[in-house]
KEKERO-537499 format. One line per field, with one value per residue (C-alpha): x, y, z; residue in one letter; residue number from 0. Coordinates in nm, 3 decimals. Example, Ala and Ser with C-alpha at 12.3 -4.5 7.8 and 13.67 -1.06 7.14 Angstrom:
2
xx <- (1.230_1.367)
yy <- (-0.450_-0.106)
zz <- (0.780_0.714)
rest <- (A_S)
nr <- (0_1)
***
This chain:
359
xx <- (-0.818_-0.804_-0.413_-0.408_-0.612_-0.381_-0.091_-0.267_-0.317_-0.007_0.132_-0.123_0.003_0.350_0.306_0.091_0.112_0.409_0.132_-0.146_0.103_0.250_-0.144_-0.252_-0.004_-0.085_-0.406_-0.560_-0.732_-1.065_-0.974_-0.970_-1.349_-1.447_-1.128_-1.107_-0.756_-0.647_-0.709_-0.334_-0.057_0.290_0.417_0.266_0.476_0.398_0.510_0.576_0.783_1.027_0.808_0.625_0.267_0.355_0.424_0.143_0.420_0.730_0.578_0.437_0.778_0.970_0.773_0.709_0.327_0.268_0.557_0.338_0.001_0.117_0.223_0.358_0.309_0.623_0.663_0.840_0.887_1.007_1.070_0.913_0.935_0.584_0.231_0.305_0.561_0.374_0.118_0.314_0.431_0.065_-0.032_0.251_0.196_0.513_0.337_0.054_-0.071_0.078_0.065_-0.015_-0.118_-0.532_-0.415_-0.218_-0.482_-0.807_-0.578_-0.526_-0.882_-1.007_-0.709_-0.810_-1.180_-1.243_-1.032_-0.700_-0.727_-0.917_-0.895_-0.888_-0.760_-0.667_-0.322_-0.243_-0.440_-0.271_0.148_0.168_0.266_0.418_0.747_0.895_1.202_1.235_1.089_0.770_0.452_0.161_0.063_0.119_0.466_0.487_0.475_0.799_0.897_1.029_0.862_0.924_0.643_0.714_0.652_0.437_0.032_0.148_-0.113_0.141_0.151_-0.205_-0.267_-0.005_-0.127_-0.501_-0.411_-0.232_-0.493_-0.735_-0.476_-0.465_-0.157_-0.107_0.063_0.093_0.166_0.418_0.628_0.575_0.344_0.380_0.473_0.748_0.664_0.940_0.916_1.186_1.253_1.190_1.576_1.690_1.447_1.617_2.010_1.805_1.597_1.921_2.110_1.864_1.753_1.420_1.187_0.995_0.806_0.499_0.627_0.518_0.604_0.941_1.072_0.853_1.022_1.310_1.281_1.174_1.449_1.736_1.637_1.555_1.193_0.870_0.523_0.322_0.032_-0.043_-0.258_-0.507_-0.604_-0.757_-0.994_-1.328_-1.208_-0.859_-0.882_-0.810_-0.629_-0.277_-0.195_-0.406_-0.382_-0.492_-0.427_-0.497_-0.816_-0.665_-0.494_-0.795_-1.008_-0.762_-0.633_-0.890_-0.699_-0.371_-0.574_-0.691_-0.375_-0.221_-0.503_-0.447_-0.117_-0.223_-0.440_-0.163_0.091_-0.167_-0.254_0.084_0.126_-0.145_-0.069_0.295_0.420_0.803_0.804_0.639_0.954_1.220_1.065_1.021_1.368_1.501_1.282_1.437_1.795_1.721_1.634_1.910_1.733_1.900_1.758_1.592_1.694_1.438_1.379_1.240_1.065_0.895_0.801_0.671_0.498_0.261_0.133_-0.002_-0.258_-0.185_-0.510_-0.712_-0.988_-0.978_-1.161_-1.341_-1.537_-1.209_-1.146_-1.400_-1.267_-0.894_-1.082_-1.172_-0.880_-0.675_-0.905_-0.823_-0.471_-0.469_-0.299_-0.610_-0.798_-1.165_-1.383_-1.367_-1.627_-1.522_-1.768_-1.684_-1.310_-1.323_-1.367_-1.327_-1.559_-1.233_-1.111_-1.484_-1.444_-1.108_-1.232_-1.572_-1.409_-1.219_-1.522_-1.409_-1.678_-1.707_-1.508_-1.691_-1.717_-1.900_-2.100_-1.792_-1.805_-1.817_-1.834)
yy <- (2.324_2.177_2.178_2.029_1.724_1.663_1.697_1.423_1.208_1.190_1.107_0.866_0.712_0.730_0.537_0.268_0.207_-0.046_-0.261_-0.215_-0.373_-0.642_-0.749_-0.732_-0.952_-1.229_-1.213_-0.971_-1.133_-1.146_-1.428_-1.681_-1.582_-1.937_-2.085_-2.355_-2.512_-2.802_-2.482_-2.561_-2.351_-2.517_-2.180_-1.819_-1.502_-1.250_-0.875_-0.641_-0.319_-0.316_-0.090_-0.149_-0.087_-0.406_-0.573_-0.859_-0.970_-0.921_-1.107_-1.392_-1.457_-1.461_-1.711_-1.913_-1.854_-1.840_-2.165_-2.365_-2.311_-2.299_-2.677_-2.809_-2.464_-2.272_-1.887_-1.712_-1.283_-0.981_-0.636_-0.332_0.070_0.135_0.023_0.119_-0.102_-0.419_-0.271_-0.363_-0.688_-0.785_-0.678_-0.878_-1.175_-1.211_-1.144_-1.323_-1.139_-0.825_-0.626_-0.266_0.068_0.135_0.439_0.167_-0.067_0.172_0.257_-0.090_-0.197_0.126_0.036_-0.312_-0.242_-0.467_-0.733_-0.741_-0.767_-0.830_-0.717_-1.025_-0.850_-0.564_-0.544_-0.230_0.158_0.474_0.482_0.777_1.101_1.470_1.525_1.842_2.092_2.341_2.681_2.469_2.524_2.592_2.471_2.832_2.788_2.524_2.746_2.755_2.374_2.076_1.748_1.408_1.095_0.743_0.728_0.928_0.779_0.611_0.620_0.865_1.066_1.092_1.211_1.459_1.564_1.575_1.783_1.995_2.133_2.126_2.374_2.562_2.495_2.429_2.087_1.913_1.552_1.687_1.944_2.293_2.451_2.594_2.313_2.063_1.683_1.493_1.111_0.978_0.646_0.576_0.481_0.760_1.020_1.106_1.114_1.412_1.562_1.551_1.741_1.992_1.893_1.818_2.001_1.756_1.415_1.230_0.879_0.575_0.399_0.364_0.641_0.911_0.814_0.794_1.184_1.267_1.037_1.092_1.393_1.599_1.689_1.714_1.620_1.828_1.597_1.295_1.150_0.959_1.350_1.325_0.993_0.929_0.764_0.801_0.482_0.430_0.199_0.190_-0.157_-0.445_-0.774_-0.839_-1.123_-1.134_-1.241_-1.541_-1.686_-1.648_-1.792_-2.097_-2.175_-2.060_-2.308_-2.203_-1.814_-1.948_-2.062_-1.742_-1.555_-1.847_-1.741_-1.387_-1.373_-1.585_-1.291_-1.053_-1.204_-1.216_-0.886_-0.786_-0.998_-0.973_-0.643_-0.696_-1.067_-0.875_-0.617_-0.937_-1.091_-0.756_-0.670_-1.030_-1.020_-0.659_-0.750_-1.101_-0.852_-0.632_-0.377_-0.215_-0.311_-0.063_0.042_0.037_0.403_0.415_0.064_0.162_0.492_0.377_0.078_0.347_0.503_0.231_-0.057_-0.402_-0.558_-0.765_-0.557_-0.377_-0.073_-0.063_0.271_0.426_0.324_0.520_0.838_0.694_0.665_1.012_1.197_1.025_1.228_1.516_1.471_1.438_1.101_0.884_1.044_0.974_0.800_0.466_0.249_-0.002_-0.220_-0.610_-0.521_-0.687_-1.063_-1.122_-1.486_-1.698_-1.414_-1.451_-1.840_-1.807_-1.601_-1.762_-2.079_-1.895_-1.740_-1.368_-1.104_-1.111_-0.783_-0.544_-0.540_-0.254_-0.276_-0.322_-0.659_-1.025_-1.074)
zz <- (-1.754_-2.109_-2.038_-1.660_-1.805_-2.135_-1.877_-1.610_-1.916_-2.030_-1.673_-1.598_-1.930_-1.834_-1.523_-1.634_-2.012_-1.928_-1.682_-1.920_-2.191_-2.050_-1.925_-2.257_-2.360_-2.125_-2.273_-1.941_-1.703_-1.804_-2.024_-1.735_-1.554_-1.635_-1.550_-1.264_-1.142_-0.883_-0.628_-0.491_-0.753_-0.752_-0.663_-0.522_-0.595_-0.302_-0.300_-0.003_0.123_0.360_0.580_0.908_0.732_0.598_0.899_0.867_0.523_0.743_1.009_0.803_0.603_0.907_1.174_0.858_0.903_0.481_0.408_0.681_0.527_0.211_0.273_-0.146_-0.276_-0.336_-0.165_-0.359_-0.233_-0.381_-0.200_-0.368_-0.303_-0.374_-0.507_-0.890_-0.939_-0.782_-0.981_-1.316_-1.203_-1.104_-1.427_-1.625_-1.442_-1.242_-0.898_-0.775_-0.435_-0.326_0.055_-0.149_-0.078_-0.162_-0.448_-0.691_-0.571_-0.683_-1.045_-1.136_-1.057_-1.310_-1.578_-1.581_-1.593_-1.283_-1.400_-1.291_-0.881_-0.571_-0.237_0.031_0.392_0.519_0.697_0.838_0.933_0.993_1.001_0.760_0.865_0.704_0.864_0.819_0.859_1.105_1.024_0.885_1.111_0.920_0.592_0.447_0.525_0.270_-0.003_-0.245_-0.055_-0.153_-0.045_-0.103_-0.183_-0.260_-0.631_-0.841_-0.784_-0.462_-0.102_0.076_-0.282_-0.349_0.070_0.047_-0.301_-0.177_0.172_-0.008_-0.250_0.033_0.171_-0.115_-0.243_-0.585_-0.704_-1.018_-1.121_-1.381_-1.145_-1.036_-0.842_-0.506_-0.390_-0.550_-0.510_-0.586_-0.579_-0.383_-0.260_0.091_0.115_0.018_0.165_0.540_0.385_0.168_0.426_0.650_0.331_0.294_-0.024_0.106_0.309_0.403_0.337_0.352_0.358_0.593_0.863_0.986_0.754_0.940_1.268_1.094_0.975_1.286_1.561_1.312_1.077_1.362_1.217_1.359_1.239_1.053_0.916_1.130_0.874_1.090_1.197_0.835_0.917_1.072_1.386_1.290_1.086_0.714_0.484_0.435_0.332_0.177_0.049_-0.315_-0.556_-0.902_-1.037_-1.244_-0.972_-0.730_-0.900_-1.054_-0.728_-0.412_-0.197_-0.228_-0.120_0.153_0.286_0.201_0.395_0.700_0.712_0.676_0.976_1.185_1.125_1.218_1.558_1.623_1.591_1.796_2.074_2.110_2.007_2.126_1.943_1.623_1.637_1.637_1.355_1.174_1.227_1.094_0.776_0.717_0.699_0.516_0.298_0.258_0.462_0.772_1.105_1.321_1.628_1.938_1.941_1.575_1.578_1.897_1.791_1.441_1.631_1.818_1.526_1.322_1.388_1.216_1.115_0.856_0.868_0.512_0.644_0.330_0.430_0.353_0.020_-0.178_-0.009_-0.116_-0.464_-0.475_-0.307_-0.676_-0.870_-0.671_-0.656_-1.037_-1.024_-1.142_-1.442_-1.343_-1.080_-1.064_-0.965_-0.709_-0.729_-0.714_-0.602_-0.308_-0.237_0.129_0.073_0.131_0.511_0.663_0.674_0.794_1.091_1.145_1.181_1.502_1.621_1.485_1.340_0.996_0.768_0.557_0.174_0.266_-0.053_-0.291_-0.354_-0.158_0.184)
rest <- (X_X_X_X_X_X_X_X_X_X_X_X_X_X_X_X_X_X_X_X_X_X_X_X_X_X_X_X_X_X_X_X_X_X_X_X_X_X_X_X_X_X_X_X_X_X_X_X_X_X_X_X_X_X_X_X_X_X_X_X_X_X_X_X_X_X_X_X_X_X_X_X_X_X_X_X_X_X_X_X_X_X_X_X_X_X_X_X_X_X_X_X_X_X_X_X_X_X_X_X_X_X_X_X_X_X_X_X_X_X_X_X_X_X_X_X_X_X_X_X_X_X_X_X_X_X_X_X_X_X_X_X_X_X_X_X_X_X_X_X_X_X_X_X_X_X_X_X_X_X_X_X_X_X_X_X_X_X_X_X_X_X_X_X_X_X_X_X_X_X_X_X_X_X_X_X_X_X_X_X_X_X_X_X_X_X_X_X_X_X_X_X_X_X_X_X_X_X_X_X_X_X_X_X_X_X_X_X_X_X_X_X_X_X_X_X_X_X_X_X_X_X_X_X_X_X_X_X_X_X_X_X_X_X_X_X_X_X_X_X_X_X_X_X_X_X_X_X_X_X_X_X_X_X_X_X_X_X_X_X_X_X_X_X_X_X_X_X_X_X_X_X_X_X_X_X_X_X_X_X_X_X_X_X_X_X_X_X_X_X_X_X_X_X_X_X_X_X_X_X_X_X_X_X_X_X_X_X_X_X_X_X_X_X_X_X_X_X_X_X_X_X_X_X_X_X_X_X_X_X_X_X_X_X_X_X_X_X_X_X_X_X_X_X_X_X_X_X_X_X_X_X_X_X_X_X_X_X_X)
nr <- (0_1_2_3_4_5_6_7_8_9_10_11_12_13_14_15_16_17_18_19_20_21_22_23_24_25_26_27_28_29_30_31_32_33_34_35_36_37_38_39_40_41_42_43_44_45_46_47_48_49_50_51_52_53_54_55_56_57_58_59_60_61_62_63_64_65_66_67_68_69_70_71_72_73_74_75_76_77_78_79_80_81_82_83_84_85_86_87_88_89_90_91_92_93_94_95_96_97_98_99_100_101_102_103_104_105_106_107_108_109_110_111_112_113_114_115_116_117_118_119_120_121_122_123_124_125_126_127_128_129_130_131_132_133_134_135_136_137_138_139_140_141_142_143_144_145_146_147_148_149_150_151_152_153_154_155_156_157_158_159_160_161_162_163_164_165_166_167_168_169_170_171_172_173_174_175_176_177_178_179_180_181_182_183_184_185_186_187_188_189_190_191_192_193_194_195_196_197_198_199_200_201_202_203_204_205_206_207_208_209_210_211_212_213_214_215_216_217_218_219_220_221_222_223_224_225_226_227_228_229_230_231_232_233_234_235_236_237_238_239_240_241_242_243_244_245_246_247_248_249_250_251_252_253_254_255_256_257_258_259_260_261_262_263_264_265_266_267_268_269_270_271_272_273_274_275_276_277_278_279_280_281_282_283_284_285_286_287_288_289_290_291_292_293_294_295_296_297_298_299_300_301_302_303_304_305_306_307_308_309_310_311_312_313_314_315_316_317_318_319_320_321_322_323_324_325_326_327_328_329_330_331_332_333_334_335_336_337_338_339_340_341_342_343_344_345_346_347_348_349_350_351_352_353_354_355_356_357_358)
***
């Protein structure tokens, strides 16, 4: 065991000694607890994926729901693969709020000891699946695979990592094993799968329908099978600390914009699938056709509710999957003070902090 935990050190190290540099550099974020701002920022940096669990971002950027609240404020957005690199540009300062999975999330509030990040909304539950090869029925079948994640310490990496053990199946976050993880990006994963270079992968939403519609594969691991209530956190909005607490307005009009996108989405499905589809080739991204948005569209829920009764489980699944060195204690990551008004002024219930921070 001595070994395993040298080898998850060095990893861990790996992946997050570039964030945990460029943070110390600005001076980390602790530094600016007392600080107070105007409460509008001339500009707000936002992150996001290209994938339907972000759909609340897509949405937003799109039907200019964040540009109109934002009013003065410049939106500024970058496209990411996965949480660990928004995780880095959070930490260097060149991202202000983020749409991020809760694994990078959890790891950046531990690395930071608390400081770097909050949690202000949900935005999206389930819309991760396994999707697997032919031949592939039971989790014994598995054995001598290769399967593809996101990025190393990702959500869809630490689930698959986590089910996998619970199998039985030994994994490791530096290779070998019965099973071979191999972080891919989500672009690249079906060309792979189709190759037969991959056996499988637990990515999100579209990419499992994609693997499934185009790839020919079939589902193996619905993850919401895995939830109480087959609900759990798959994407989130956080900000960082500093900029929350410099400039709470220009947060709130984020989250008003936020909750606008997220309405729409739950009122008008087929209008939420335009605007998805436009943001994705503004992008650069490929459009998807009906078959995969619709399908992808059914297995995820687009909400603000952060589900926070999920997130200590996501917590401890990263210990178990090796990918986050010890428990972290999540108290205080969540601020959801500046959501609650937002939705008490419309007559909405209240979300959760369930006992991890401000409500």
């Amino acid at each position: 065991m001595p070994n395993l935990r040298s080898a998850r050190a060095r990893v861990l190290a790996a992946v997050l000694a570039p964030a945990l540099l460029a943070l110390a550099a600005c001076g980390g974020n602790s530094a600016a607890g007392g600080s107070s701002g105007s409460g509008t920022a001339p500009q707000l940096r936002l992150g996001y994926f290209a994938n339907l669990t972000h759909a609340a971002a897509l949405i937003g950027v799109n039907k200019g729901d964040f540009t109109k609240e934002l009013g003065s404020t410049k939106l500024t957005t970058q496209v990411f693969n996965a949480g660990p690199d928004e995780v880095e540009a959070l930490f260097a300062g060149a991202l202000d709020a983020a749409y991020i999975g809760p694994s990078p999330t959890v790891n950046a509030y531990g690395q930071s000891k608390g400081d770097a990040i909050r949690i202000v909304a949900g935005a999206a539950s389930g819309g991760a699946e396994l999707v697997v090869r032919d031949g592939i029925t039971t989790a014994a079948d598995l054995k001598g695979t290769k399967l593809a994640t996101p990025q190393l310490g990702n959500t869809q990496d630490v689930a698959l990592r986590t089910w996998l053990t619970g199998q039985g199946l030994k994994n490791s976050v530096t290779g070998g094993g019965d099973v071979t993880i191999a972080p891919t990006a989500n672009s690249d994963v079906l060309n792979l799968f189709k190759a037969g270079k991959l056996d499988g992968a637990w990515v999100p939403e579209p990419y499992a329908s994609r693997l499934v519609l185009e790839g020919k594969g079939h589902v193996l691991v619905d993850e919401r099978d895995l939830w109480p209530a087959g609900k759990f956190v798959t994407t989130h909005l956080v900000v960082r600390t500093e900029f929350l607490k410099q400039y709470p307005e220009t947060v709130a009009a984020l989250l008003r914009g936020h909750v606008a996108a997220v309405q729409y989405a739950q009122q008008d499905a087929a209008g939420a699938k335009t605007a998805i589809n436009a943001t994705l080739t503004a992008s650069g991204s490929k459009a998807l056709d009906q078959a995969t948005i619709d399908r992808a569209w059914s297995e995820m829920t687009v909400t603000y509710d952060p589900i926070a009764s999920a997130l200590k489980k996501s917590a401890e699944n990263g210990v178990t999957a090796g990918t986050t060195a010890k428990a972290v204690d999540l108290k205080g990551i969540y601020d959801l003070t500046p959501l609650n008004k937002i939705l008490t002024a419309q007559k909405l219930a209240p979300a959760s902090a369930g006992g991890l921070g401000v409500e």
